[in-house]
C-alpha positions, 0 to 999 in steps of 0.5 A: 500500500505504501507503493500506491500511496507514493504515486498517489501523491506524486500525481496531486503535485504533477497535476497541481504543478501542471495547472500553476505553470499553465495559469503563470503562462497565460498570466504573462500574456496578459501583461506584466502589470497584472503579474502579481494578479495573476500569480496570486490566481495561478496559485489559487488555481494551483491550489485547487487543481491539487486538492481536486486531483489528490480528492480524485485519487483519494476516491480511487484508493477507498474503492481499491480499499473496500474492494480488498476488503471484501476478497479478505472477506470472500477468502476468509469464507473460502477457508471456512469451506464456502467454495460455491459463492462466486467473487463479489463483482466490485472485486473484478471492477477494482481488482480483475486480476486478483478476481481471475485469480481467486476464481482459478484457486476456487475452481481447483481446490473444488476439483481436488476436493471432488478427487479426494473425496472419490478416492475416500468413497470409490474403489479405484479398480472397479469403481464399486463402494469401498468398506467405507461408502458400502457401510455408510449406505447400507447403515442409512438403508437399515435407518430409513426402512420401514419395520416390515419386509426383508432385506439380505446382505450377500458376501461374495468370495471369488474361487480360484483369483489367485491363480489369475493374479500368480499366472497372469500377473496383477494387471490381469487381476485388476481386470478380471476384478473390473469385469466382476464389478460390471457383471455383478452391476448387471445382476443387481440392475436385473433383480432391481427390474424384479422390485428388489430395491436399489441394490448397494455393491461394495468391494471389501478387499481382495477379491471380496465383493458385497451386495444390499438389497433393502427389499425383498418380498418372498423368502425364496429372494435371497437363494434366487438372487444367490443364483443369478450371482454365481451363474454371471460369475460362473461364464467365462472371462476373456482377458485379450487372448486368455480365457479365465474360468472363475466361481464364487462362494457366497454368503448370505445374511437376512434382515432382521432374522440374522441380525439387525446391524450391519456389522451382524449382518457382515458377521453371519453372511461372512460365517455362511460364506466360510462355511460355502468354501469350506464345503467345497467352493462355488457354493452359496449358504445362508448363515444358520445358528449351527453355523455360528456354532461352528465358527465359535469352535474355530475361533476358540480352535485357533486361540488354542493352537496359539497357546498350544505352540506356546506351551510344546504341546505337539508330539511326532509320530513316525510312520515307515516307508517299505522296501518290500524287496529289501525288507527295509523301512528307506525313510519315515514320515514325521506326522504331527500330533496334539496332546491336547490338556483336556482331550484325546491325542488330537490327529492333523486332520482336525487342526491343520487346516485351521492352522492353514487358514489362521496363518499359525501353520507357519509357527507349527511348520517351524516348530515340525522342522526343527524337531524334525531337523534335530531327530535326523541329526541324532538318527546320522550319529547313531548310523541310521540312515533312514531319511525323514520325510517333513510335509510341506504346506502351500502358506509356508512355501509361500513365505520368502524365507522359508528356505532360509529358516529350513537352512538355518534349522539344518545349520543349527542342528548339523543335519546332513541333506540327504536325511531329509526329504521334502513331500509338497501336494500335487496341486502345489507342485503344479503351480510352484513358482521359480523362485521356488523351483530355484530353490528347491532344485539347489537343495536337492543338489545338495541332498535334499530329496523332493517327493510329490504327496497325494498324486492322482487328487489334482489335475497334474500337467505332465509335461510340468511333472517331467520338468520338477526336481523331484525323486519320488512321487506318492500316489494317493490312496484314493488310487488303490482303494479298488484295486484288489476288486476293480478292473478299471481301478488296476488300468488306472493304477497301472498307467499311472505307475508307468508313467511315473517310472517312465518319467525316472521317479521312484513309486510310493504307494500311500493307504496300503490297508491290505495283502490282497492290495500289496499283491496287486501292486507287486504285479504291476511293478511297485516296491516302495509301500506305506500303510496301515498294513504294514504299520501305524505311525508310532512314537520314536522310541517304539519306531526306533525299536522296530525299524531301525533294523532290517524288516522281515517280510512274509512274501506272498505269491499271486 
């Protein structure tokens, strides 16, 4: 303001200066006997001439004044939130740069407002409603609905999108998850055709979806609705020249019988749909109070198992593999117990999958291989040389430093390679990744021997099979249940073992439970047995006392 002011005054004296020097010239030409006359005139002309212009510039300055009063006005309401209202006109007559200006800085922070704020409400790859918005609507629905009628909440998880993600990469994941999000669009536009009401869809996370419908007239809606999902979700996806098969399982939760909140409503549709998997994917399940009951035992499972790990309460079994030619159990499989404080020793079955889903398998597998590691150790000092077999489960395998804690176990414990022996499930083996493949194959340079477990229970790419370091393959039960009574099941059988040996790898057929099976099995050209016909897992001091000599078996003719 002082710049102003300075020119301000540098304009009055100019122009009173300009008006004296005018009035003294004209004086002069009238003669020099009216020269005091006219001096005295040209000053008062002067004077006045001053004053009208400093009055002049005076005006301008207030209008100037008021004008920056009212934008330190507008820009205080501006801070105060008020974006909307435009700049008041007597801004652009005074100041049109300062108004062009602060109707450019309204303008963007309104857009980066309107980002922000769709980032905070819309998932970024599908565009649905985050947790966030999903939540805020459907609590608004169960407010503003009437007390009557029904309503169900849908939880939807997809079956088999991590493979998408692994094999195609990230990019095609977000893909395929923009197609399910339009697809289920679809399905909530045709139900709504239906009366069903406004359909609310979220994503949660991952490659979980969730859909509200806030009306529903008859009780068969929400099993109809389930259906109508996972026949969209169940066609196939094309992702440029790929083509991906994908399923859902769902859950579903009703207003007001399973809950009238949405944090219970999310609560039972997320037990139905844990229960969908659980029975085998693609399935949907309307949550029930057995369910609940269940899942109370799981939670209270997984607390335990905690605690379990925390006070050692787990044992290893051992269970021989046979070489029927040699009479020799070749290697034992350590399998895992719980000697549960209040209950029957607890077999695998009933606990490792819960510790697969829980994330606590990746405790208990460390715990299983360095047992595992130091029992292998003290069997090479005592000159037993009979490898120890330690399962290996997809969540372990699928932290990064597995490798390395398995390395530092054998480090720690002195075990020499080549009494261990990794077993990975067929299904894992046929999707391993190559950081994987790398390391697996280093080991087994070094000793280590790589079984496949369970074979025959996946879909197995044999050209894949012949590729993977790998000694020896387990052919499942499943495979020679029938094989002493079926024709079919010894064609089966028999082809599959060809296969295997053509390919260079060792035969060890698993749930051998009879002589009339061994005697098959003979015929078509195995010799490396494990069963409970030959023997039950058992504790190491027995397994020891038993199998640490030679084994004499009866031989029998066909």
């Amino acid at each position: 303001m002082q710049g102003v002011t300075l020119r301000s005054r540098a304009t009055a004296c100019v122009a009173g200066a300009l008006i004296f020097v005018l009035s003294l010239a004209l004086g002069y030409a009238g003669g020099q006997e009216d020269g005091l006359v006219v001096i005295g005139g040209s000053l008062i002309l002067a004077i006045l001439g001053g004053v009208m212009s400093w009055a002049a510039v005076n005006r301008s300055m207030a209008a100037a004044g008021k004008a920056i009063d009212t934008a330190t006005e507008r820009l205080a309401s501006a801070a105060h939130g008020d974006l909307q209202s435009p700049v008041p006109q007597e801004i652009g007559v005074e100041l049109p740069e300062l108004s062009i200006a602060m109707e450019s800085l309204f303008s963007q922070v309104r857009t980066n407002l309107d980002h922000v704020q769709t980032l905070a409400l819309f998932d970024q790859v599908t565009g649905l409603a985050n947790r966030t918005s999903f939540c805020r609507q459907v609590e608004r629905h169960l407010t503003e609905r009437p007390d009557t009628g029904m309503a169900a909440l849908f939880f939807i998880d997809l079956d088999g999108f991590k493979n998408v993600n692994d094999t195609l990469g990230h990019a095609a994941g977000d893909q395929l998850l923009a197609r399910v999000a339009g697809r289920l669009r679809e399905v909530a536009t045709a139900q709504t055709g239906n009366g069903a009401g406004d359909a609310v869809i979220g994503r949660l996370a991952g490659d979980e979806f969730t859909l509200f419908f806030p009306t529903l007239s008859h009780h068969n809606d929400p099993a109809r609705v389930a259906r109508a999902i996972q026949f969209a979700l169940s066609e196939r996806f094309e992702l440029g020249s790929q083509h991906v098969e994908l399923g859902a399982s769902i859950g579903i939760a009703c207003y007001p019988d399973h809950g009238d909140t949405l944090s219970a409503l999310l609560r039972a549709a997320d037990i139905a749909m844990y229960h969908a998997k659980h029975e085998g994917r693609g399935r949907a399940e309307i949550y029930t109070d057995e369910l609940a009951l269940e899942a109370a035992d799981r939670a209270a499972l997984e607390r335990e198992l905690l605690l379990a790990l925390q006070r050692e309460e787990f044992l290893l079994e051992f269970q021989p593999l046979i070489d029927i030619g040699s009479g020799q159990a070749v290697a034992a499989e350590a399998l895992v117990r719980w000697a549960h404080p209040e209950r029957d020793l607890v077999m695998p079955g009933a606990f490792v999958p819960v510790a697969e889903e829980s994330g606590a398998i990746v405790a208990l597998g460390d715990w299983i291989m360095s047992r595992v590691c130091e029992t292998a150790s003290r069997w090479a000092r005592a000159g037993i040389t009979q490898r120890i077999a330690i399962n290996i489960s997809m969540r372990e395998l699928a932290q990064a430093d597995f490798f390395l804690r398995l390395r530092q176990a054998m480090a720690t414990h002195q075990t020499p390679p080549a009494m261990l022996e990794l077993e990975i499930t067929e299904s894992l083996a046929m999707d391993m990744e190559p950081r994987v493949l790398t390391q697996l194959r280093a080991l087994r340079e070094e000793g280590v021997q790589v079984a496949i477990d369970d074979f025959g229970t996946g879909y197995s790419n044999l050209a894949r099979l012949k590729d993977l370091p790998v000694d020896r393959v387990k052919i499942d039960r499943s495979l020679v249940r029938d094989i002493a009574i079926s024709a079919e099941a010894r064609t089966i059988c028999s082809a599959v073992v060809g296969l295997i040996q053509g390919l260079g790898m060792e035969v060890v057929v698993e749930g051998v439970e009879s002589e009339a099976q061994m005697d098959v099995l003979r015929v078509i050209g195995c010799s490396l047995f494990q069963g409970y016909h030959l023997a039950m897992p058992s504790r190491e001091q027995d397994y020891l006392a038993r199998f640490a000599a030679p084994v004499v078996l009866v031989q029998h003719s066909v």
